[in-house]
C-alpha positions as CSV (number, residue, x, y, z in Angstrom):
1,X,43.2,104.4,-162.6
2,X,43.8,106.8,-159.3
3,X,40.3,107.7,-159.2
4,X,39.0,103.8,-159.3
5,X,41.5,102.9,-156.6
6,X,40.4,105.9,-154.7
7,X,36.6,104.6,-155.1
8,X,37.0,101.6,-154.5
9,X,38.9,102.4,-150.7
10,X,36.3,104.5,-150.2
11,X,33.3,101.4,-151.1
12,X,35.3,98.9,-148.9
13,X,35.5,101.4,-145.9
14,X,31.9,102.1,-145.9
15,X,31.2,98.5,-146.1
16,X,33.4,97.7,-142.8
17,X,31.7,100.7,-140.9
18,X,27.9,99.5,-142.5
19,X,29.2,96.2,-141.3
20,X,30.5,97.2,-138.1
21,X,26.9,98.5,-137.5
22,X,24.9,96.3,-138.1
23,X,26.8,92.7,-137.2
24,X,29.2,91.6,-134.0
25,X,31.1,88.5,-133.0
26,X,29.8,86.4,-130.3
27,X,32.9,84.4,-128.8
28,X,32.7,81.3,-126.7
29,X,33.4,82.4,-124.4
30,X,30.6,84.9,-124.1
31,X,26.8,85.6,-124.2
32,X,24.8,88.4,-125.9
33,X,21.9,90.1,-125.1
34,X,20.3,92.6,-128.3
35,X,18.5,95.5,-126.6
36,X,16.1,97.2,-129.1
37,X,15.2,100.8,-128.0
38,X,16.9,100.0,-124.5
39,X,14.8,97.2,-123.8
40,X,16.0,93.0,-123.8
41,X,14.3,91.2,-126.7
42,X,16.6,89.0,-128.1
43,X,19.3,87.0,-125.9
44,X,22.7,85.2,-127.9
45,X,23.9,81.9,-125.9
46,X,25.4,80.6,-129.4
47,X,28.8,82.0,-130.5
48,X,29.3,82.8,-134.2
49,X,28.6,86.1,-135.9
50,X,25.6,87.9,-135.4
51,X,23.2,90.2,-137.4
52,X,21.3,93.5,-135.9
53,X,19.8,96.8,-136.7
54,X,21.9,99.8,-136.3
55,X,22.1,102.1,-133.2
56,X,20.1,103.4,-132.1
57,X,17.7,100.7,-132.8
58,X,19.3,98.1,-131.6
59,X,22.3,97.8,-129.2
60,X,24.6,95.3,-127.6
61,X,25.3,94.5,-123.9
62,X,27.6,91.5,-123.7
63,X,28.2,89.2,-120.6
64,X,30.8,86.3,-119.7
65,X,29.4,82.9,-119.9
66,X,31.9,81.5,-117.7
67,X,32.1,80.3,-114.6
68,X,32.6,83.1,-112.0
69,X,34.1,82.8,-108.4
70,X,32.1,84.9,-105.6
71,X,33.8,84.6,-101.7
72,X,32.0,86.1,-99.1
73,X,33.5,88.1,-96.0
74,X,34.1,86.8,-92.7
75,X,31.6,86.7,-90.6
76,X,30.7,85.6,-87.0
77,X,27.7,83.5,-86.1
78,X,26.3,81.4,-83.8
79,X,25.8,77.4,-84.2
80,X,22.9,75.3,-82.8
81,X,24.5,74.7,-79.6
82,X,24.9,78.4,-79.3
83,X,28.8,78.5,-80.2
84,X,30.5,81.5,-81.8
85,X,32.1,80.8,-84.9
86,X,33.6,82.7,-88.0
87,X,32.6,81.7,-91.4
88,X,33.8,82.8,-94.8
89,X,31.8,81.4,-97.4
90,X,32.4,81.5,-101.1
91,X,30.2,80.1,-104.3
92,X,30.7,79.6,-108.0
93,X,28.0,80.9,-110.1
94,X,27.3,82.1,-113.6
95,X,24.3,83.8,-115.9
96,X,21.9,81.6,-117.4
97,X,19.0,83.9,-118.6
98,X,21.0,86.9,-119.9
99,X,17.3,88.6,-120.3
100,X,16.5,87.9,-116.6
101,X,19.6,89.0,-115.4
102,X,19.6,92.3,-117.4
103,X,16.4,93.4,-116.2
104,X,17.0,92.0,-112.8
105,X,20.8,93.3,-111.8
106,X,22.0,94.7,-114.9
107,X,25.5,93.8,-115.0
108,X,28.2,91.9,-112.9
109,X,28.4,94.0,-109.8
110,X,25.1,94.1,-109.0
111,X,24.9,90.4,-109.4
112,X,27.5,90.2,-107.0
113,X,25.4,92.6,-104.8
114,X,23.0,90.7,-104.7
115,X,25.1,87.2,-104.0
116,X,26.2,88.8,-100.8
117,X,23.4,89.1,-99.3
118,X,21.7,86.0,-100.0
119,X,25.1,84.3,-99.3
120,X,24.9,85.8,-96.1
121,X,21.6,84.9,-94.8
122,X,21.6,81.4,-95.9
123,X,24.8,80.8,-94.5
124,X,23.4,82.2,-91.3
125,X,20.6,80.3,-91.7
126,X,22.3,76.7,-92.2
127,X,24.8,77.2,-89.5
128,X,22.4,77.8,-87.3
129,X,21.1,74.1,-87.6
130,X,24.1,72.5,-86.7
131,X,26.0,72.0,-83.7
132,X,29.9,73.0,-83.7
133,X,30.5,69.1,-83.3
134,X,29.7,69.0,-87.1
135,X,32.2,71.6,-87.8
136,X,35.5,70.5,-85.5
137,X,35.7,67.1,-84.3
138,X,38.4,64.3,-83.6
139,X,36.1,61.7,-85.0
140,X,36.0,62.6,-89.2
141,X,32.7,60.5,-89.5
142,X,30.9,63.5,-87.3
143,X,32.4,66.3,-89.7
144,X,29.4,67.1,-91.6
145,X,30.8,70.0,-94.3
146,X,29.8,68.0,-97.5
147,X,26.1,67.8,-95.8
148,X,26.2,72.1,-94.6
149,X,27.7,72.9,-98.1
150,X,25.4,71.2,-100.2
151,X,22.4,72.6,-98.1
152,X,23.2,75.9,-98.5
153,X,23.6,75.8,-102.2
154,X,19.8,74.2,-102.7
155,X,18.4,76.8,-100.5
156,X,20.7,79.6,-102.5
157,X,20.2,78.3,-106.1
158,X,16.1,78.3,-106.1
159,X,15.9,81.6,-105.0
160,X,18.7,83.4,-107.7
161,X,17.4,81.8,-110.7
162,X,14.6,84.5,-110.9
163,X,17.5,86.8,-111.2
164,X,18.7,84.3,-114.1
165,X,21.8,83.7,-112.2
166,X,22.7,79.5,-111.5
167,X,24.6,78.5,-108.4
168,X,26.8,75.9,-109.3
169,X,28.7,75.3,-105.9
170,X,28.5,76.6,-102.3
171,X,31.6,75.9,-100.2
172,X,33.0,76.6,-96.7
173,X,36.5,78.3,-97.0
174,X,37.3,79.3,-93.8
175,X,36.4,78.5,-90.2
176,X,37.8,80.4,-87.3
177,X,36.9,80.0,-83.6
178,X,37.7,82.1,-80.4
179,X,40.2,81.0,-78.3
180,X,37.9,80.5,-75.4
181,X,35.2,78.9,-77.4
182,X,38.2,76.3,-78.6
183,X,39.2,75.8,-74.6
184,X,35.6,75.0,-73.8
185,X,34.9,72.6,-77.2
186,X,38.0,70.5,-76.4
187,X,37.3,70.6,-72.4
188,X,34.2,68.6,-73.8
189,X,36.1,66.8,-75.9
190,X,38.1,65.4,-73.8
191,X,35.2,64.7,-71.2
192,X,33.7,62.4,-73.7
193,X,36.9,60.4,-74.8
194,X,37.4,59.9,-71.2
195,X,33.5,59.0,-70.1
196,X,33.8,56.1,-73.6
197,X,37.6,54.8,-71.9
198,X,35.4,54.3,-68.8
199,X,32.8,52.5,-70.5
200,X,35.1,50.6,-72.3
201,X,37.0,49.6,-69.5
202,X,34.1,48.6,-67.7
203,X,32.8,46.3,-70.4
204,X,36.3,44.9,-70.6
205,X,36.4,44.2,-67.3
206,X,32.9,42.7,-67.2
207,X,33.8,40.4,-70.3
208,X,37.3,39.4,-68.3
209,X,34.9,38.6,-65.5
210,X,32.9,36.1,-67.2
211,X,35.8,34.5,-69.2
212,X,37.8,33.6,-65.6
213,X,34.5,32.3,-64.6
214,X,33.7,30.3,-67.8
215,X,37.4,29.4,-67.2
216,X,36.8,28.3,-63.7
217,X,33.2,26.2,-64.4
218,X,35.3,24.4,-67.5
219,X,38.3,23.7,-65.0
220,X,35.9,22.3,-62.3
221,X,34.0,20.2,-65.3
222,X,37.4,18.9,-66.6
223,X,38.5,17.9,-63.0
224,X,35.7,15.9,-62.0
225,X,35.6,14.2,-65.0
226,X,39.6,13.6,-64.4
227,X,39.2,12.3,-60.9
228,X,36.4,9.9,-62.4
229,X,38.1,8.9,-65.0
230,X,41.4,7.9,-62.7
231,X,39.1,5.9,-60.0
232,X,38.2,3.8,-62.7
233,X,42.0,3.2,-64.0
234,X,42.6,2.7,-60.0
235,X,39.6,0.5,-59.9
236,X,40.2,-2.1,-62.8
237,X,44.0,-1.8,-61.9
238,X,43.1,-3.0,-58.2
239,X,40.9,-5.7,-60.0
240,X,43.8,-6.7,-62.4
241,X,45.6,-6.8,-59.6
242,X,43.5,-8.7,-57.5
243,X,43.6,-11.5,-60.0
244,X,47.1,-11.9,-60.5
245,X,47.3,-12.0,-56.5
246,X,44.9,-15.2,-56.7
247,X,46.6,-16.4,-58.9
248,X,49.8,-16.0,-57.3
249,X,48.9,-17.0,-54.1
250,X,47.6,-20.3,-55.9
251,X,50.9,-20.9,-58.0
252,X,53.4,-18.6,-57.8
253,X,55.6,-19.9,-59.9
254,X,53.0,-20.4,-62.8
255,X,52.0,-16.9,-62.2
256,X,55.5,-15.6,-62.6
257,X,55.4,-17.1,-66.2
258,X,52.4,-15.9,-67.2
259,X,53.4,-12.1,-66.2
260,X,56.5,-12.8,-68.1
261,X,54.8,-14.0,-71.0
262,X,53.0,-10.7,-70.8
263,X,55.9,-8.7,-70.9
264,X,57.0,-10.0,-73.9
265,X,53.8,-9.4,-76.1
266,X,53.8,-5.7,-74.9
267,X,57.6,-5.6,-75.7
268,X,57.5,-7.2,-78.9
269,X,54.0,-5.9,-80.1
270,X,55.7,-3.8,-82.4
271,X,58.6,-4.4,-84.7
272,X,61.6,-4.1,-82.1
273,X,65.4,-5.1,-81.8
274,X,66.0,-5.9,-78.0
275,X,69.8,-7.0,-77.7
276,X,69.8,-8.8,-74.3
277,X,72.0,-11.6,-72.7
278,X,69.9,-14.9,-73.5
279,X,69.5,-15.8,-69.8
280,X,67.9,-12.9,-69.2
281,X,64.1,-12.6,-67.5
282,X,61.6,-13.0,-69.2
283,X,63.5,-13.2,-72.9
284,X,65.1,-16.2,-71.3
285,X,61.9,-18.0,-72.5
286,X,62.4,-17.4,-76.2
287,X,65.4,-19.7,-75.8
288,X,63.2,-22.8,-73.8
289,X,59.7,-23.3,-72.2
290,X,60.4,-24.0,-68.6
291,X,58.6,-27.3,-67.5
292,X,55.9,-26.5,-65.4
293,X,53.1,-28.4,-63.9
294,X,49.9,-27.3,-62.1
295,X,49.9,-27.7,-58.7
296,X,47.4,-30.3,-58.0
297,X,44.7,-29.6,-54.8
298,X,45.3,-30.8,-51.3
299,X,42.0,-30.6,-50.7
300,X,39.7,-34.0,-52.3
Protein backbone atom coordinates (compact mmCIF):
# COMPACT_ATOMS: atom_id res chain seq x y z
CA UNK A 1 0.00 0.00 0.00
CA UNK A 2 3.13 2.55 0.76
CA UNK A 3 4.66 1.77 -2.44
CA UNK A 4 1.12 2.58 -4.54
CA UNK A 5 0.73 5.77 -2.65
CA UNK A 6 4.40 6.52 -3.28
CA UNK A 7 3.67 5.83 -7.17
CA UNK A 8 0.95 7.39 -7.48
CA UNK A 9 2.60 11.08 -5.95
CA UNK A 10 5.25 10.49 -8.08
CA UNK A 11 2.45 9.99 -11.49
CA UNK A 12 0.57 13.16 -10.37
CA UNK A 13 3.83 15.26 -9.97
CA UNK A 14 5.06 14.49 -13.35
CA UNK A 15 1.78 15.20 -14.74
CA UNK A 16 1.71 18.89 -13.15
CA UNK A 17 5.40 19.56 -14.33
CA UNK A 18 4.37 17.71 -18.12
CA UNK A 19 1.47 20.03 -17.65
CA UNK A 20 3.24 22.99 -16.59
CA UNK A 21 5.27 22.58 -19.90
CA UNK A 22 3.35 22.30 -22.18
CA UNK A 23 -0.08 24.54 -21.21
CA UNK A 24 -0.42 28.29 -19.50
CA UNK A 25 -3.32 30.43 -18.36
CA UNK A 26 -4.17 33.36 -20.43
CA UNK A 27 -6.13 35.88 -17.96
CA UNK A 28 -8.34 38.71 -19.11
CA UNK A 29 -6.62 40.74 -18.47
CA UNK A 30 -3.77 39.76 -20.67
CA UNK A 31 -2.53 38.82 -24.22
CA UNK A 32 -0.13 36.09 -25.32
CA UNK A 33 2.26 35.76 -27.90
CA UNK A 34 3.84 31.81 -28.59
CA UNK A 35 7.39 32.25 -29.87
CA UNK A 36 8.55 29.00 -31.60
CA UNK A 37 12.41 28.79 -31.81
CA UNK A 38 12.52 32.61 -30.66
CA UNK A 39 10.42 33.75 -33.38
CA UNK A 40 6.35 35.18 -33.08
CA UNK A 41 4.01 32.67 -34.88
CA UNK A 42 1.16 32.38 -32.91
CA UNK A 43 -0.47 35.53 -31.01
CA UNK A 44 -3.39 34.73 -27.81
CA UNK A 45 -6.04 37.79 -27.58
CA UNK A 46 -8.61 35.16 -25.99
CA UNK A 47 -8.24 34.29 -22.27
CA UNK A 48 -8.73 30.71 -21.26
CA UNK A 49 -6.08 27.99 -21.01
CA UNK A 50 -3.79 27.38 -23.59
CA UNK A 51 -1.82 24.45 -25.20
CA UNK A 52 2.06 24.55 -26.55
CA UNK A 53 5.10 22.62 -27.25
CA UNK A 54 7.65 22.49 -24.62
CA UNK A 55 10.80 24.75 -24.28
CA UNK A 56 12.69 25.07 -25.99
CA UNK A 57 10.38 24.78 -28.89
CA UNK A 58 7.99 26.90 -27.96
CA UNK A 59 8.06 29.75 -25.40
CA UNK A 60 5.82 32.40 -23.85
CA UNK A 61 6.17 36.21 -23.73
CA UNK A 62 2.97 37.70 -22.18
CA UNK A 63 1.79 41.39 -22.48
CA UNK A 64 -1.11 43.54 -20.69
CA UNK A 65 -4.07 44.09 -22.73
CA UNK A 66 -5.10 46.97 -20.77
CA UNK A 67 -5.25 50.36 -21.24
CA UNK A 68 -1.90 52.06 -20.44
CA UNK A 69 -1.25 55.74 -19.42
CA UNK A 70 1.96 57.46 -21.20
CA UNK A 71 2.63 61.42 -20.07
CA UNK A 72 5.17 63.18 -21.82
CA UNK A 73 7.74 65.79 -20.33
CA UNK A 74 7.49 69.37 -20.33
CA UNK A 75 8.52 70.91 -23.04
CA UNK A 76 8.74 74.46 -24.48
CA UNK A 77 7.63 75.45 -27.96
CA UNK A 78 6.61 77.94 -30.04
CA UNK A 79 2.81 78.66 -31.30
CA UNK A 80 1.85 80.05 -34.78
CA UNK A 81 2.03 83.52 -33.72
CA UNK A 82 5.47 82.88 -32.52
CA UNK A 83 4.69 82.66 -28.67
CA UNK A 84 6.68 80.54 -26.16
CA UNK A 85 4.76 78.12 -24.37
CA UNK A 86 5.22 74.93 -22.24
CA UNK A 87 3.42 71.85 -23.07
CA UNK A 88 3.16 68.52 -21.24
CA UNK A 89 1.32 66.10 -23.17
CA UNK A 90 0.11 62.74 -22.21
CA UNK A 91 -1.79 59.68 -24.27
CA UNK A 92 -3.59 56.50 -23.43
CA UNK A 93 -2.55 53.64 -25.54
CA UNK A 94 -2.48 49.87 -25.62
CA UNK A 95 -1.08 46.72 -27.89
CA UNK A 96 -3.27 45.58 -30.52
CA UNK A 97 -0.99 43.26 -32.77
CA UNK A 98 1.09 41.46 -30.05
CA UNK A 99 3.15 40.01 -33.21
CA UNK A 100 3.85 43.54 -34.55
CA UNK A 101 4.71 44.88 -31.39
CA UNK A 102 7.15 42.01 -30.45
CA UNK A 103 9.05 42.26 -33.53
CA UNK A 104 8.79 46.00 -33.65
CA UNK A 105 9.65 47.16 -29.69
CA UNK A 106 9.75 44.11 -27.97
CA UNK A 107 8.36 44.86 -24.74
CA UNK A 108 6.77 47.86 -22.74
CA UNK A 109 9.68 50.14 -22.41
CA UNK A 110 10.52 50.32 -25.69
CA UNK A 111 7.05 50.98 -26.66
CA UNK A 112 7.16 53.76 -24.40
CA UNK A 113 10.48 54.83 -26.23
CA UNK A 114 9.12 55.07 -28.92
CA UNK A 115 5.81 57.06 -27.77
CA UNK A 116 8.06 59.75 -26.70
CA UNK A 117 9.32 60.68 -29.50
CA UNK A 118 6.49 60.62 -31.72
CA UNK A 119 4.56 62.36 -28.84
CA UNK A 120 6.97 64.92 -29.08
CA UNK A 121 7.14 65.82 -32.60
CA UNK A 122 3.56 65.77 -33.24
CA UNK A 123 2.89 67.81 -30.47
CA UNK A 124 5.46 70.14 -31.80
CA UNK A 125 3.99 69.88 -34.96
CA UNK A 126 0.24 70.70 -34.00
CA UNK A 127 1.08 73.55 -31.81
CA UNK A 128 2.78 75.09 -34.26
CA UNK A 129 -0.51 75.58 -36.20
CA UNK A 130 -2.27 77.48 -33.71
CA UNK A 131 -2.08 80.72 -32.37
CA UNK A 132 -1.81 81.14 -28.39
CA UNK A 133 -5.39 82.79 -28.65
CA UNK A 134 -6.58 79.11 -29.04
CA UNK A 135 -4.85 78.08 -25.91
CA UNK A 136 -5.65 81.18 -23.27
CA UNK A 137 -8.45 83.27 -23.93
CA UNK A 138 -11.28 85.19 -21.99
CA UNK A 139 -13.82 84.27 -24.58
CA UNK A 140 -14.26 80.08 -24.02
CA UNK A 141 -15.82 79.83 -27.61
CA UNK A 142 -12.01 80.69 -29.04
CA UNK A 143 -10.35 77.86 -26.67
CA UNK A 144 -9.72 75.33 -29.17
CA UNK A 145 -8.13 72.16 -26.89
CA UNK A 146 -10.89 69.62 -27.95
CA UNK A 147 -9.89 70.60 -31.82
CA UNK A 148 -5.52 70.49 -30.92
CA UNK A 149 -6.15 67.20 -28.91
CA UNK A 150 -7.98 65.34 -31.30
CA UNK A 151 -5.50 66.44 -34.14
CA UNK A 152 -2.74 65.21 -32.56
CA UNK A 153 -4.10 61.81 -31.82
CA UNK A 154 -5.06 61.16 -35.80
CA UNK A 155 -1.68 62.28 -36.83
CA UNK A 156 -0.10 59.92 -33.76
CA UNK A 157 -2.41 56.87 -34.13
CA UNK A 158 -1.74 56.15 -38.09
CA UNK A 159 1.73 56.16 -37.73
CA UNK A 160 2.04 53.56 -34.32
CA UNK A 161 -0.17 51.03 -35.58
CA UNK A 162 2.75 49.54 -37.70
CA UNK A 163 4.36 49.08 -34.42
CA UNK A 164 0.88 47.27 -33.45
CA UNK A 165 0.43 49.78 -30.75
CA UNK A 166 -3.45 51.86 -30.84
CA UNK A 167 -3.63 55.41 -29.59
CA UNK A 168 -6.78 55.63 -27.88
CA UNK A 169 -6.61 59.38 -26.54
CA UNK A 170 -4.15 62.33 -26.83
CA UNK A 171 -4.69 65.07 -24.22
CA UNK A 172 -3.14 68.38 -23.10
CA UNK A 173 -2.25 68.16 -19.37
CA UNK A 174 -0.36 71.05 -18.72
CA UNK A 175 0.13 74.57 -20.17
CA UNK A 176 2.68 76.97 -18.75
CA UNK A 177 3.56 80.39 -20.12
CA UNK A 178 6.41 82.88 -19.20
CA UNK A 179 5.68 85.65 -17.22
CA UNK A 180 6.56 88.14 -19.96
CA UNK A 181 4.88 86.22 -22.64
CA UNK A 182 1.56 86.43 -20.11
CA UNK A 183 2.15 90.48 -19.75
CA UNK A 184 2.26 90.90 -23.50
CA UNK A 185 -0.90 88.18 -24.28
CA UNK A 186 -3.11 90.13 -21.85
CA UNK A 187 -1.66 93.76 -22.95
CA UNK A 188 -3.45 92.53 -26.24
CA UNK A 189 -6.09 91.38 -24.50
CA UNK A 190 -7.06 94.09 -23.06
CA UNK A 191 -6.35 96.25 -26.37
CA UNK A 192 -9.14 94.33 -27.99
CA UNK A 193 -11.90 94.37 -25.26
CA UNK A 194 -11.20 98.01 -25.28
CA UNK A 195 -11.07 98.66 -29.32
CA UNK A 196 -14.93 96.27 -29.25
CA UNK A 197 -16.30 98.89 -26.01
CA UNK A 198 -15.39 101.55 -28.59
CA UNK A 199 -17.15 100.05 -31.37
CA UNK A 200 -19.92 99.30 -29.36
CA UNK A 201 -20.21 102.55 -28.02
CA UNK A 202 -20.09 104.08 -31.23
CA UNK A 203 -22.91 101.94 -32.66
CA UNK A 204 -24.85 102.77 -29.55
CA UNK A 205 -24.44 106.15 -29.96
CA UNK A 206 -25.26 106.00 -33.66
CA UNK A 207 -28.52 103.91 -32.94
CA UNK A 208 -29.38 106.71 -29.98
CA UNK A 209 -28.91 109.21 -32.79
CA UNK A 210 -31.40 107.99 -35.09
CA UNK A 211 -34.02 107.01 -32.39
CA UNK A 212 -34.01 111.05 -31.08
CA UNK A 213 -34.36 111.78 -34.61
CA UNK A 214 -37.18 109.25 -35.47
CA UNK A 215 -38.42 110.71 -32.22
CA UNK A 216 -38.19 114.20 -33.39
CA UNK A 217 -39.76 113.54 -37.20
CA UNK A 218 -42.79 111.57 -35.20
CA UNK A 219 -43.14 114.62 -32.74
CA UNK A 220 -43.16 117.13 -35.62
CA UNK A 221 -45.84 114.63 -37.63
CA UNK A 222 -47.97 114.34 -34.47
CA UNK A 223 -47.97 118.23 -33.99
CA UNK A 224 -49.08 119.27 -37.26
CA UNK A 225 -51.57 116.87 -37.43
CA UNK A 226 -52.58 118.28 -33.69
CA UNK A 227 -52.59 121.90 -34.75
CA UNK A 228 -54.86 120.69 -37.85
CA UNK A 229 -56.91 118.89 -36.06
CA UNK A 230 -57.66 121.96 -33.32
CA UNK A 231 -58.31 124.60 -36.32
CA UNK A 232 -60.96 122.51 -37.37
CA UNK A 233 -62.56 122.15 -33.67
CA UNK A 234 -61.82 126.14 -33.61
CA UNK A 235 -63.40 126.44 -36.98
CA UNK A 236 -66.79 124.49 -36.66
CA UNK A 237 -66.94 125.91 -33.03
CA UNK A 238 -66.74 129.62 -34.48
CA UNK A 239 -69.45 128.31 -37.07
CA UNK A 240 -71.58 126.91 -34.12
CA UNK A 241 -71.04 129.89 -32.72
CA UNK A 242 -71.86 132.03 -35.41
CA UNK A 243 -75.28 130.52 -35.68
CA UNK A 244 -76.42 130.73 -32.27
CA UNK A 245 -75.25 134.55 -32.58
CA UNK A 246 -77.83 134.94 -35.56
CA UNK A 247 -79.99 133.48 -33.93
CA UNK A 248 -79.69 135.42 -30.85
CA UNK A 249 -79.44 138.56 -32.32
CA UNK A 250 -82.85 137.64 -34.12
CA UNK A 251 -84.59 136.34 -30.77
CA UNK A 252 -82.84 136.32 -27.85
CA UNK A 253 -85.08 135.08 -25.80
CA UNK A 254 -86.05 132.06 -28.05
CA UNK A 255 -82.41 131.49 -28.41
CA UNK A 256 -81.90 131.29 -24.71
CA UNK A 257 -84.43 128.36 -24.65
CA UNK A 258 -83.16 126.58 -27.23
CA UNK A 259 -79.46 126.57 -25.60
CA UNK A 260 -81.28 125.46 -22.50
CA UNK A 261 -83.03 122.80 -24.05
CA UNK A 262 -79.54 121.72 -25.15
CA UNK A 263 -78.18 121.59 -21.88
CA UNK A 264 -80.57 119.25 -20.75
CA UNK A 265 -80.16 116.55 -23.48
CA UNK A 266 -76.39 116.51 -22.89
CA UNK A 267 -77.11 116.45 -19.01
CA UNK A 268 -79.60 113.89 -19.10
CA UNK A 269 -78.24 111.80 -22.16
CA UNK A 270 -77.30 109.23 -19.81
CA UNK A 271 -79.11 107.74 -16.85
CA UNK A 272 -78.44 110.65 -14.18
CA UNK A 273 -79.90 111.84 -10.71
CA UNK A 274 -79.57 115.80 -10.69
CA UNK A 275 -81.14 117.10 -7.26
CA UNK A 276 -81.76 120.77 -8.02
CA UNK A 277 -84.18 123.42 -6.69
CA UNK A 278 -87.14 123.37 -9.32
CA UNK A 279 -86.78 127.05 -10.36
CA UNK A 280 -83.56 126.47 -11.35
CA UNK A 281 -82.14 127.34 -15.11
CA UNK A 282 -82.61 125.42 -17.47
CA UNK A 283 -84.34 122.34 -15.25
CA UNK A 284 -86.83 124.96 -14.51
CA UNK A 285 -88.38 123.74 -17.85
CA UNK A 286 -89.10 120.24 -16.83
CA UNK A 287 -91.61 121.84 -14.45
CA UNK A 288 -93.53 124.16 -17.51
CA UNK A 289 -92.87 125.24 -21.17
CA UNK A 290 -92.47 128.99 -20.99
CA UNK A 291 -94.95 130.66 -23.62
CA UNK A 292 -93.08 131.91 -26.31
CA UNK A 293 -93.81 133.42 -29.59
CA UNK A 294 -91.72 134.26 -32.62
CA UNK A 295 -90.98 137.53 -33.08
CA UNK A 296 -92.81 138.52 -36.13
CA UNK A 297 -90.65 140.85 -38.99
CA UNK A 298 -90.76 144.60 -39.09
CA UNK A 299 -89.84 144.59 -42.31
CA UNK A 300 -93.09 143.63 -45.07
Amino acid sequence: MKNIAVIILVVMIVAVMALYFVSFQVRQSEMALVLTFGKPTRPITEPGWKWKWPAPIQTLVKYDSRQTLFEGVEEETVTKGGEPIIVQTYLIWQIADPIKFRVAVQDVPGAEKLLKSRLRDVQNKVVGKHYFSEFVNTDRQQIKFGDIENEMAQLLDEPVKTYGIKVETVGIKMLKVSEKVTEDVFARMKADRRRKAEATLAQGSAEATKIRSDADSKITELMAATEARAKAIRGSGDAEAAQYYKMLEADPEFAMFLREIETLKKTLKDRTTVVLPADAEPFKLLKEMPKLEPKQSSSR
